[in-house]
N, C-alpha and C positions, 0 to 999 in steps of 0.2 A: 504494500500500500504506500509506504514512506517514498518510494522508489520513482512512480506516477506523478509525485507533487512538484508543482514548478516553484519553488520557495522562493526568487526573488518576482515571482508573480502573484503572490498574496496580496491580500487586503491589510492593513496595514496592524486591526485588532488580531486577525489570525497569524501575523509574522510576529507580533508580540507574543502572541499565546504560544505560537512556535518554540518563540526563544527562553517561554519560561516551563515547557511539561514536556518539549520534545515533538518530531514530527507527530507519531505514530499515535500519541494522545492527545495530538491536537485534533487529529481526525475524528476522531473519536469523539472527542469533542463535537467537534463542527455535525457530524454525522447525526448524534443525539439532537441537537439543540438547532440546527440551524433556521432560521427565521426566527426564530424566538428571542425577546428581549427580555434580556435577564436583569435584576436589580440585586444587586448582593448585599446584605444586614451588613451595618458598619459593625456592629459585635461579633463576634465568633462562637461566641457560649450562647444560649439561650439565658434571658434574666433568670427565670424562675429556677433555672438548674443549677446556674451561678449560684443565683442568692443559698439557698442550699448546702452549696460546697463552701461558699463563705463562712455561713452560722458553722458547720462541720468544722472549718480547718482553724477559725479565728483561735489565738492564741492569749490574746491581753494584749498582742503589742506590734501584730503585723498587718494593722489594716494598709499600709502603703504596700506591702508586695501583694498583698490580695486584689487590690484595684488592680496592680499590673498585670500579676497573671487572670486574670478572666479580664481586662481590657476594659473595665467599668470607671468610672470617677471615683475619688477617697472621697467624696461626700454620698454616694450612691452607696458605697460601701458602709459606711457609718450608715446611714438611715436603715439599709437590710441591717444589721446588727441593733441597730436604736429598735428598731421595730421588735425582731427575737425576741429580745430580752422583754417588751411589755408582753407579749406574749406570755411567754413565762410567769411572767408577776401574776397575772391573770387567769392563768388554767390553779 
């Protein structure tokens, strides 16, 4: 398949996508989806599964690596934990 592709006759989104998964996935790509416009979530994690891992992994003292690893705000972060803990008080 890689073989048939004229690479310097791409579109310029699929010579990118080239350059970042490889011919042979980009096709693959292209093949799945084409005509289709994609939107991709600026988040990686889903919030709800985030918030979660956060209450889960919080420590007392690592809400700045927890905003970096799931890619959320230190104030998103503090409010999922602000929130937990009423929770808690509550049940």
């Amino acid at each position: 398949m890689a073989e048939k592709v004229e690479l310097n006759a791409l579109h310029q989104f699929y010579s990118s996508l080239n350059d970042l998964v490889g011919t042979e996935s980009m096709m693959i790509i292209y093949e799945h989806y084409k005509g289709t416009q994609l939107n991709f979530p600026i988040h990686l994690y889903d919030r709800k599964v985030a918030a979660k891992y956060v209450v889960t992994e919080f420590d007392g003292h690592n809400q700045v690596n927890l905003a970096r690893k799931y890619g959320y705000s230190q104030k998103w972060v503090h409010s999922v934990l602000r929130a937990a803990k009423e929770n808690r008080e509550t049940e």
